[in-house]
Every structure is written in structure tokens, then in C-alpha cells.
N, C-alpha and C positions, 0 to 999 in steps of 0.2 A: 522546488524545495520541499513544499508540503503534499505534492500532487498525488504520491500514492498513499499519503499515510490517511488513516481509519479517524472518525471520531466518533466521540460517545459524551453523553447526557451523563452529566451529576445533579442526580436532584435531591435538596435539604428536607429532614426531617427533624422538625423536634421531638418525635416521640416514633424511632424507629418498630418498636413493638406494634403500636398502633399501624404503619406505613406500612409495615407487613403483611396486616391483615387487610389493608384495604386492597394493596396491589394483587394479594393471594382472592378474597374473594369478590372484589368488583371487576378484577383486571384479569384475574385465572392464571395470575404469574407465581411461579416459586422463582427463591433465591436458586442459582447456581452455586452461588460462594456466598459464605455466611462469617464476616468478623465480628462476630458480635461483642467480643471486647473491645473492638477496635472501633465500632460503631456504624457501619459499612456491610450492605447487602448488594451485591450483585447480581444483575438478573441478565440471562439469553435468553433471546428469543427464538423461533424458527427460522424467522426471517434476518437472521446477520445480524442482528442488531445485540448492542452487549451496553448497558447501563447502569449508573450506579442511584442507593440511594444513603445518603451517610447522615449520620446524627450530627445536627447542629442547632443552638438557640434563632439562627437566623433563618431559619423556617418559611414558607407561604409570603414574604416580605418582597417579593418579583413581580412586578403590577405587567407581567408580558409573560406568553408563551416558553415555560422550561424546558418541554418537550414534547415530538409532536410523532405519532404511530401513523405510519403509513398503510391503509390499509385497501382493499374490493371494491370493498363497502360500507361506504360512510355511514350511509343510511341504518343499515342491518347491525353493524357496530353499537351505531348513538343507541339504536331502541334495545339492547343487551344490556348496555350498561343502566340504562332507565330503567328497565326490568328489575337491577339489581340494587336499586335507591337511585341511583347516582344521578346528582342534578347537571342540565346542562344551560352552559351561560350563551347570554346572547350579549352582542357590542353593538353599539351604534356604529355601523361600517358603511359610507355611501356605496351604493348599488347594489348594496346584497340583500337577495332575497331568502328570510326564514321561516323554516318550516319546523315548527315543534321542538327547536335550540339547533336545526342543521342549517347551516348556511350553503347557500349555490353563490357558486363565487366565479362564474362564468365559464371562461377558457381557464379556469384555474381549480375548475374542480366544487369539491361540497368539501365542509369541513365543518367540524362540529368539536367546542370547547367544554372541557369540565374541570373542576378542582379535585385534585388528589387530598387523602385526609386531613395534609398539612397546609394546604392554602397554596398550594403551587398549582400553575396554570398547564394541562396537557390539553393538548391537538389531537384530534381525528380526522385525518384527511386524506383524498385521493392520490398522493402523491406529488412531487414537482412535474408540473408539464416536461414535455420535452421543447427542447430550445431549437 
């Protein structure tokens, strides 16, 4: 039923003005498609990926992972965005070992957690294994 179809990430903004600039300069994303009356920024990426971020009072209120970039390199990523302010969170997760907010999460890769301006929770990580 759902096998071939695509999905994508909505993630809330209380202050899309503000989510712009963070996504634009900690994340080095422009919008694609801009409704700015409608409340609603659109971003692609290179990599296939197509997500939204839309104006709502219910904001940074998701105490879990909104969305998560796939990327090389965990590592090379996490210290870009350190570079650029951007703080990164550690969890108390048994068996994983951190290195300066990157997590080595075994057979499953490094990953590394931060908050976007609005209080919602992105992922940096290697990818899904293969099964």
C-alpha cells in the first residue's frame, strides 16, 4: 500500500523568521518554496530529501527526535555546526560511548543530537544499517 510512496519531516516553528535564519546559517539550508503568508518554508536538499518547517505556537514541545540528516560524517558535521554556536545534547543511553556530544552507537553507527532555534530535537547520523 505504502511501499513506494516518499515521506518527509514537518517541523514546528514558533518564530518562523527566526527558523530561517538558524536553518540558513547553522544548517546552510535555503528555502526552496517560501509561503510566507501561509506560514510554511520548504527546504531540498541534495541528498532527496524534501521537508517542511511551518509556523505554529506548538513549537520545540516533542521531548524525542523530529528529524534526523543522514550524513559521511557524523563526526565532521557535529564539529561544523559547533563551529557555528550550535550546542550539542548528550542522553543518558546505555552502551554508548560520547565524544564531545557524538555518540558511537556500535553496529549502528555515530550520531550526534542538537536543537533547532525552536526547541525541536535533530539527529546527525550515519545512516540506517543495512538489514
Amino acid at each position: 500500500m505504502l511501499t513506494s510512496a516518499s515521506v518527509t519531516a514537518n517541523i514546528p516553528a514558533a518564530d518562523l523568521a527566526r527558523a530561517r535564519s538558524f536553518y540558513a546559517d547553522a544548517l546552510g539550508l535555503k528555502p526552496a518554496v517560501e509561503f510566507v503568508d501561509g506560514g510554511m518554508l520548504i527546504y531540498r536538499t541534495d541528498g532527496g530529501t524534501t521537508f517542511s518547517v511551518y509556523q505554529t505556537e506548538y513549537a520545540g514541545q516533542a521531548g524525542h527526535t523530529v528529524a534526523q540528516f543522514h550524513v559521511d560524517d557524523v563526526v565532521a558535521e557535529a564539529r561544523a555546526l559547533q563551529a557555528k554556536g550550535v550546542a550539542l545534547e548528550t542522553y543518558d543511553l546505555p552502551g554508548v560511548e560520547w565524544d564531545d556530544g557524538v555518540a558511537d552507537m556500535g553496529p549502528m553507527g555515530k550520531a550526534a543530537w542538537f536543537k533547532d532555534s525552536e526547541g525541536n530535537i535533530l539527529c546527525l547520523d550515519s545512516g540506517f544499517p543495512d538489514s
